[in-house]
Each structure stands twice: as C-alpha cells, then as structure tokens.
MARMAR-847079 format. One line per field, with one value per residue (C-alpha): residue in three letters; x, y, z; residue number from 0. Coordinates in steps of 0.5 Angstrom, whole numbers. Last residue first. Layout:
aa: [Ala_...]
xx: [X_...]
yy: [Y_...]
zz: [Z_...]
i: [NUM_...]
***
This chain:
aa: [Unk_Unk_Unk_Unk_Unk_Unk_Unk_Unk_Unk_Unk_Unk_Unk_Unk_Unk_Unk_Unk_Unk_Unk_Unk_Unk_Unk_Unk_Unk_Unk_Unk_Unk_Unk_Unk_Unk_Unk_Unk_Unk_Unk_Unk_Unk_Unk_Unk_Unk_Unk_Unk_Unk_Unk_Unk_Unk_Unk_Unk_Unk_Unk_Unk_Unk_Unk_Unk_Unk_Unk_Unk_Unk_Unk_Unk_Unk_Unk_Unk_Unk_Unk_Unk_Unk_Unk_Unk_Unk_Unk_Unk_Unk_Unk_Unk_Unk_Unk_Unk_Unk_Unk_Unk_Unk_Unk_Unk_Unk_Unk_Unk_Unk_Unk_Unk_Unk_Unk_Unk_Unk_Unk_Unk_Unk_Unk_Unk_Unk_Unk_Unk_Unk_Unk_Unk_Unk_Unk_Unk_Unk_Unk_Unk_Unk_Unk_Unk_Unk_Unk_Unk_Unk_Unk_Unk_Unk_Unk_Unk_Unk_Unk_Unk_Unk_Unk_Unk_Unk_Unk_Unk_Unk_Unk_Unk_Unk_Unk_Unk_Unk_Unk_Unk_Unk_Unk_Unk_Unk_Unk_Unk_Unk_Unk_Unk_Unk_Unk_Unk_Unk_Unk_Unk_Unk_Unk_Unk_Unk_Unk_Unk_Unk_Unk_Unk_Unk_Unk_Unk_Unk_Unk_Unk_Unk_Unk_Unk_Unk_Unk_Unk_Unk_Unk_Unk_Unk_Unk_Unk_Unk_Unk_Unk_Unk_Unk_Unk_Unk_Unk_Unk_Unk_Unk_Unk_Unk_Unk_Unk_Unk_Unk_Unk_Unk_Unk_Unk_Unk_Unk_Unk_Unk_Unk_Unk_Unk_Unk_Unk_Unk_Unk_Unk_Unk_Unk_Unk_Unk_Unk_Unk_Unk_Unk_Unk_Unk_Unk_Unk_Unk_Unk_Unk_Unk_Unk_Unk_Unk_Unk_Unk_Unk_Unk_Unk_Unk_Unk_Unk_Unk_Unk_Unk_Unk_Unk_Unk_Unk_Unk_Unk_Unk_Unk_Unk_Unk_Unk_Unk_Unk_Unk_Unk_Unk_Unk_Unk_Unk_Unk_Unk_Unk_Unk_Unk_Unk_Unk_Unk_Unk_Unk_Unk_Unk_Unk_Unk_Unk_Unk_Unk_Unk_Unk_Unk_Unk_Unk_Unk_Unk_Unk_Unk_Unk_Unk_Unk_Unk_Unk_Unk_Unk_Unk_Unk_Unk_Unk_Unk_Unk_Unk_Unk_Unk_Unk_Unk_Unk_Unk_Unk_Unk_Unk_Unk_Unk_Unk_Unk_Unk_Unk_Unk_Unk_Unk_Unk_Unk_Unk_Unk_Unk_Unk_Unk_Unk_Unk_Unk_Unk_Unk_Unk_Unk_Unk_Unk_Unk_Unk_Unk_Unk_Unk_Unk_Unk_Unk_Unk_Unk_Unk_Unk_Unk_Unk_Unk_Unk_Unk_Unk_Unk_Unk_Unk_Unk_Unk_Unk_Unk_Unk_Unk_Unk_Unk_Unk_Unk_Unk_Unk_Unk_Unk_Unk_Unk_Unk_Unk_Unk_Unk_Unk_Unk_Unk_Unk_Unk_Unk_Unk_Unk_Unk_Unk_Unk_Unk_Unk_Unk_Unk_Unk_Unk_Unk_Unk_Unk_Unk_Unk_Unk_Unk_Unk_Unk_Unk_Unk]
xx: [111_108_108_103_105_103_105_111_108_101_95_89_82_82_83_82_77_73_72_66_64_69_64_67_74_74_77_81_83_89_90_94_93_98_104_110_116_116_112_107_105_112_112_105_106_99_97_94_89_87_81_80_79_79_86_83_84_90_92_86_87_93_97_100_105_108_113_112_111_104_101_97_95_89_88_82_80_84_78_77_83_86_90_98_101_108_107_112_108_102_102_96_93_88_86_84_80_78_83_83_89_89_90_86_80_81_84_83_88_87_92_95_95_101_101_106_106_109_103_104_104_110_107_109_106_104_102_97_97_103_100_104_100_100_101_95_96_102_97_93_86_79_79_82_86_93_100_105_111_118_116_121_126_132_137_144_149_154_157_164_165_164_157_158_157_151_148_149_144_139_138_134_128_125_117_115_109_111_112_118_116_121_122_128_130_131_123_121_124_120_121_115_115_122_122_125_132_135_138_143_141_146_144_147_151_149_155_159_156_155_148_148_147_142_141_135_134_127_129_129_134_132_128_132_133_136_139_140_143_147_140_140_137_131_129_129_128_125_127_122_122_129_132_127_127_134_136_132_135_142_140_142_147_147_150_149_151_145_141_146_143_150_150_153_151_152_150_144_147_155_158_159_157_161_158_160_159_152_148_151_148_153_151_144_147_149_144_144_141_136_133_127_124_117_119_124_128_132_136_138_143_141_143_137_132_134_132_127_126_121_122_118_119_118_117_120_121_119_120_125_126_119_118_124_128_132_127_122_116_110_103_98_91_87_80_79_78_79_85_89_93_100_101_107_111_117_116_108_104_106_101_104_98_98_98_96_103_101_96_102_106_112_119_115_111_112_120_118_113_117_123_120_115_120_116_110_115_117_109_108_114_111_105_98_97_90_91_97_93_89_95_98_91_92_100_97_100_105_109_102_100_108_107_100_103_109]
yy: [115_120_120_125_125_124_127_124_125_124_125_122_126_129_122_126_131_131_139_143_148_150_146_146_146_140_140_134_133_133_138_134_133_133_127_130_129_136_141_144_151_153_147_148_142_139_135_138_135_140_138_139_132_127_122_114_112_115_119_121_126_129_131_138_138_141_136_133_136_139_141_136_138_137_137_136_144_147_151_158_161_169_172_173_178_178_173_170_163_164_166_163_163_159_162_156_157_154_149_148_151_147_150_146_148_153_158_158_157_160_156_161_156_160_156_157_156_152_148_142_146_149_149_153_154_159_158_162_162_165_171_177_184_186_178_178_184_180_175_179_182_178_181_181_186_184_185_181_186_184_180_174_175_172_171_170_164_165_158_159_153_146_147_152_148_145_152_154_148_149_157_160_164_167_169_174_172_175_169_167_163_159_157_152_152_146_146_145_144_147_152_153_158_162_166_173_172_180_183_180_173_167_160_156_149_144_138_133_132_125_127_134_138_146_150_155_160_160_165_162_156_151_150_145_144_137_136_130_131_125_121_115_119_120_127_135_133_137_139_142_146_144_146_145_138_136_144_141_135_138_144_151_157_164_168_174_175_179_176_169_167_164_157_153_147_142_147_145_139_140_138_130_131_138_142_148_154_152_157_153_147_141_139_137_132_131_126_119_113_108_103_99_98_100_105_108_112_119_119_126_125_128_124_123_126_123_126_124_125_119_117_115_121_126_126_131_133_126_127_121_117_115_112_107_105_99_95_100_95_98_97_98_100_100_99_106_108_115_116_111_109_108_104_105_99_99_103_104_107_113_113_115_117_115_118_112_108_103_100_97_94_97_92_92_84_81_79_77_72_69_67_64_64_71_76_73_74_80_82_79_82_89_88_88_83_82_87_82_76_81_84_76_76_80_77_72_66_62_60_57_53_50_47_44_41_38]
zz: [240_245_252_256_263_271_276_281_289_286_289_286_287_280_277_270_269_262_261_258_259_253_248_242_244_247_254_256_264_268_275_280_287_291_294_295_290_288_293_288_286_283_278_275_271_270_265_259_253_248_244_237_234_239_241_242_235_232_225_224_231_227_233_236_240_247_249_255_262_260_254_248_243_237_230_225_226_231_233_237_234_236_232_234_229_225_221_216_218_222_229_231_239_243_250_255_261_267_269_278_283_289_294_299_296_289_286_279_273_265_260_255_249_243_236_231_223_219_215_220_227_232_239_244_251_255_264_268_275_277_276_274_271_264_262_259_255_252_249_245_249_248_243_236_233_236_240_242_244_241_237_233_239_235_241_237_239_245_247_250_246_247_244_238_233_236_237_231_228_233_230_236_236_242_243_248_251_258_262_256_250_246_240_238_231_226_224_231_237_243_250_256_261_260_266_261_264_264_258_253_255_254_253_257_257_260_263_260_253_252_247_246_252_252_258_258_264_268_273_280_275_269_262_260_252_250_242_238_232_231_231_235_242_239_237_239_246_252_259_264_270_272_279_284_286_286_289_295_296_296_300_298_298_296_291_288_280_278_273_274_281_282_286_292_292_299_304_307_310_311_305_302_296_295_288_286_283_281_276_269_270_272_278_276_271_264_260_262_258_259_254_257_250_253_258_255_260_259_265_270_276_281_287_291_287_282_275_270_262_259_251_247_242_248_254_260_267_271_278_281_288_290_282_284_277_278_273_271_269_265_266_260_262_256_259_261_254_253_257_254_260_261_268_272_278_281_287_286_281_276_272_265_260_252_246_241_239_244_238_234_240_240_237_232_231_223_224_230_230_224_227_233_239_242_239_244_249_248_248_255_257_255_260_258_253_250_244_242_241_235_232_231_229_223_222_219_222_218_225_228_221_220_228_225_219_222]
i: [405_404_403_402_401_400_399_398_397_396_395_394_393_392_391_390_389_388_387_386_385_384_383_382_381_380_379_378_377_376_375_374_373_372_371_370_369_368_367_366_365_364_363_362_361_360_359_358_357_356_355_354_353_352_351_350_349_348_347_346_345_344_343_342_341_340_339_338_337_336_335_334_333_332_331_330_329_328_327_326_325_324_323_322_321_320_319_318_317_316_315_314_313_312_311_310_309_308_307_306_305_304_303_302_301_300_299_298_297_296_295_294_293_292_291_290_289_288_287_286_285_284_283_282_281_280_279_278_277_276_275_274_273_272_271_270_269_268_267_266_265_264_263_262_261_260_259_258_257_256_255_254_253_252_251_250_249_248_247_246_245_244_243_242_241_240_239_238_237_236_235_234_233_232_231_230_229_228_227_226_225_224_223_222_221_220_219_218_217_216_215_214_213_212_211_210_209_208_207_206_205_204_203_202_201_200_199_198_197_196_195_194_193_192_191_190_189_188_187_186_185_184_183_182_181_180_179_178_177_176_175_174_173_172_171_170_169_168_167_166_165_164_163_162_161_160_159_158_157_156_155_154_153_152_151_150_149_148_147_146_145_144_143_142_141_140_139_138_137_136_135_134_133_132_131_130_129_128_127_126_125_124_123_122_121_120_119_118_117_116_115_114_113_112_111_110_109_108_107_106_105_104_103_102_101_100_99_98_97_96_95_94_93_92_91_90_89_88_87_86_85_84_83_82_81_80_79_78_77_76_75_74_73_72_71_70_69_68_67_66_65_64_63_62_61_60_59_58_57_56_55_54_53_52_51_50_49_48_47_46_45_44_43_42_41_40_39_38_37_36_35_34_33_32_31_30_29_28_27_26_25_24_23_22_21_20_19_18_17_16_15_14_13_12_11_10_9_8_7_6_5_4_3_2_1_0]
***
C-alpha cells in the first residue's frame, strides 16, 4: 500500500517531466486517467504545448504540431473522422483550427488537442450565393451576385468550396457568449460575420465598393480590418452583435482615409500606388494599445513560386493618426498567416524568439486549394533582414500549414 500511496503522491514536477516524453495527446489522457490525483494535477493540455506551434498537415488522419525551433518536439495529433485530403485550413486561433470540406462545404472549428468540434454556418449560406442546388448539373450548383455590381454568374460546387473564404478569424473560445467569427470572402474580399449557432453569415455592408480586405482582427471589442490599399477599417464588435439577426447595417469607421508618413521608405498607401498580388497587410493590435501593419514583400521565383524577401513594419500608436515605420518590436514578436494575426510576448514562451516574425504562406490567389504546392514559411529576425530561417521549403502541401496558438 506504501508504494502505490507513493505513485499517486508524486510531485507534480515529475509528472511534468513523463509528459515531455509523449508525443501523442492519447498517451497524455491516459497518463491523466492513472488516477484521481494525476488528473486533478495534469491540465487538460499539456503544460509545454501551450508554446505557438506549427500544424503539419500529414496523411488522412494523421497531422503533427511542431516547435519550429526545436525540431525534436514533434507532436502528432489524431483527427478522428476528419480526412486532411478533403479540408483547407482557413483559420486559427485560441486552440482552435477553422476548416472547410471541400467536399460539402461545411465549415468546422476542430481542437486538435481535446478533439471538440463544432459547426459554424456553411459556405452555402455566405451572402454572395443566390441559390445553392446540391444535386444541379456539374458546374452550376451556386448560383452567386458579385455584390459590387450586382452581376450574376454561376459556378462549380468544388471550386466555390476552395475559393470562396480567404480567411476566418475568431474573437474567443467558442465557450464565451460573445463569441464572434469574421470571414474575409468572396472575388472581392468582402467580410461576413456569425455568432456562435447562427444559420448563416451575415454581411458587412460597404458604403463604396468593397476594398479587398487582405487581412481582419478582434481587438479590444472592435474588429480592424486592413483593405489591399491600406486603408484601415474600425467596427464596433458589440453593435454588430446586436444587429446579428437583423437587417445588419453597422457603422464603417475608416480611421485613415489616406495612409500617409514622415518616414522613408514610403508609408503604406504608397505601397499600394499600383497592384501587386504580391504583397500581402496584416493587422495586429498590440498590449499598450496600439496597431501595428506588417507589409510582406514577394519575389517571384522557379516554378511560380512566390519567395519572402522583405518585410515592412508600421505602428500606429493609440489616438494616432499616422503610421510610423519600426524597425524592432523590442521584446515581442508576431506571428502572420492564416491564423490569427497576434503579437506575443517571447518571455512568455520557451521555443518563440524576441523580434522575430514568424509567417506562413496564405497567398490564397496564387495557389490552386487542395492541390499540393510549395509553401513559403520561415521566421525572420528582424535584426539581421538578411536573414530568413526557411521551413521545409521543398514540401508540397495540399492543405498548408499554420500557426496554433493556445
């Protein structure tokens, strides 16, 4: 009896150090399920995964998430009923993966580590689509509005399931009442919203033609969003949620209306003086407030594919009305891609590094969704540009991978 009071009286440190030697989230449960004791001291996530990690999308039912900085942490995860040939990963954020079946077009929120899913409204219900016929001849099973001029066209089931969404982020976990989803979808990057057991996505309505939003963030109850030529977008979060189940028609604050500044190289909206699809925003909202905007520069390269090889930082400082050019995010770092555009606090994690960006690639129109290509990932520090730690640049990935943050 002595020696079995011994094993469920163990220090919880060295029930920390077991668990640093599993690599599958089963093996953690059943460690949790030893007894009463082991539980109650073990979170339901490991302590250590709560580092940003990197899913790997694998084979059919199998993905890994990865500590890019320490190529020893593989962590493989088990999607039960899920096939990673048949879904594109069109989000992250608080633990959670946002997909779509490419098959149906039903779009799911998945955990990869407690293996909870839920359903958020599906593609059908976006408000470009007039009509949606299952069982219609092949090639004309949605019938959609461009919503900038009110033209009508028709397209393929499988094809509307790869292209429509660009991206969708979350505003919490899906336990908190004032849970929010923003899409970024449509030929001109409109943005939807849902709460959490809407029927269907609801528009966000534009008193001018749709600007092609590029990237779209919750911070601070509003959602920011920033269109392809820099203009930035403030929403009021909680009107919109009022307004959800309405005729929806919540107030566009454009904060700048012409993004201008004192420091060369030029301000952002000069950057956007000619189109050039290789050139992607993003919005971050910082701990003291306020915005920052990373312009990711593209080259062309072999094979079409599109290498990173610059990256311009911006600030907008709180009550601000002008971006100024940064060249250090001091003890912080982002992370850009199809998940949620955040910065970190490097102290806070053990494998993430001060200053640095980390990006995936989520050029959406220049790649074919679902078909394997190369992707471009790395992690560039800021303090030497030159420099760029690329990540497995010669893997083709039909679904790409993707920032998780817990």
């Amino acid at each position: 009896m002595a020696e079995i009071d011994r094993w469920w009286n163990l220090h919880p440190d060295l029930l920390y150090q077991i668990t640093e030697h599993l690599y599958f989230y089963d093996d953690y449960i059943r460690l949790r399920l030893v007894c009463k004791e082991w539980n109650s001291k073990l979170s339901s996530i490991p302590h250590h995964k709560r580092n940003p990690w990197l899913l790997l999308p694998g084979t059919t039912h199998d993905s890994s998430l990865s500590h890019i900085l320490d190529k020893e942490q593989i962590y493989h995860v088990m999607f039960p009923d899920f096939d990673i040939n048949d879904n594109l990963i069109y989000g992250s954020g608080y633990g959670w993966l946002i997909t779509v079946v490419i098959s149906n077009g039903a779009i799911r929120m998945l955990n990869p580590f407690t293996k909870s899913h839920l359903d958020l409204p599906p593609i059908s219900t976006f408000p470009d689509v007039v009509r949606y016929h299952r069982d219609w001849w092949h090639g004309g099973e949605y019938v959609l509005v461009e919503l900038s001029d009110g033209s009508i066209y028709t397209i393929d089931a499988l094809s509307f399931h790869k292209y429509e969404i660009w991206k969708i982020v979350i505003s919490s976990p899906p336990d908190n009442e004032d849970f929010m989803a923003v899409a970024i979808y449509g030929e001109c990057g409109n943005l939807a919203v849902c709460k959490l057991n809407d029927k269907r996505w609801t528009d966000i309505p534009m008193e001018e033609i749709s600007p092609l939003f590029q990237d779209v963030i919750f911070f601070q109850d509003k959602i920011y969003a920033v269109d392809f030529d820099t203009n930035l977008y403030e929403f009021d979060k909680k009107v919109i949620m009022d307004e959800l189940g309405k005729k929806p028609r919540p107030q566009l604050v454009p904060l700048l209306t012409s993004i201008g500044g004192i420091c060369e190289p030029p301000p952002p909206a000069k950057l956007a003086t000619h189109y050039n699809c290789s050139m992607n925003k993003y919005v971050i909202g910082c701990v003291d407030g306020s915005l920052l905007m990373i312009v990711k520069h593209d080259d062309w390269a072999m094979k079409m594919l599109h290498i990173c090889n610059k990256f311009d930082v911006f600030k907008l400082n709180k009550n601000s009305k002008e971006w100024s050019r940064i060249h250090s995010l001091k003890d912080f770092a982002v992370m850009i891609g199809y998940n949620s555009s955040v910065q970190i606090f490097s102290g806070n994690f053990s494998y993430c590094k001060a200053n640095h960006i980390y990006y995936t690639d989520n050029q959406v129109e220049l790649h074919t969704p679902g078909e394997p290509s190369l992707q471009d990932m790395g992690i560039l520090n800021l303090q030497d540009i030159k420099t760029t730690n690329k990540i497995l640049s010669n893997v083709e990935w039909a679904c790409p991978p993707t920032w998780l943050l817990l």
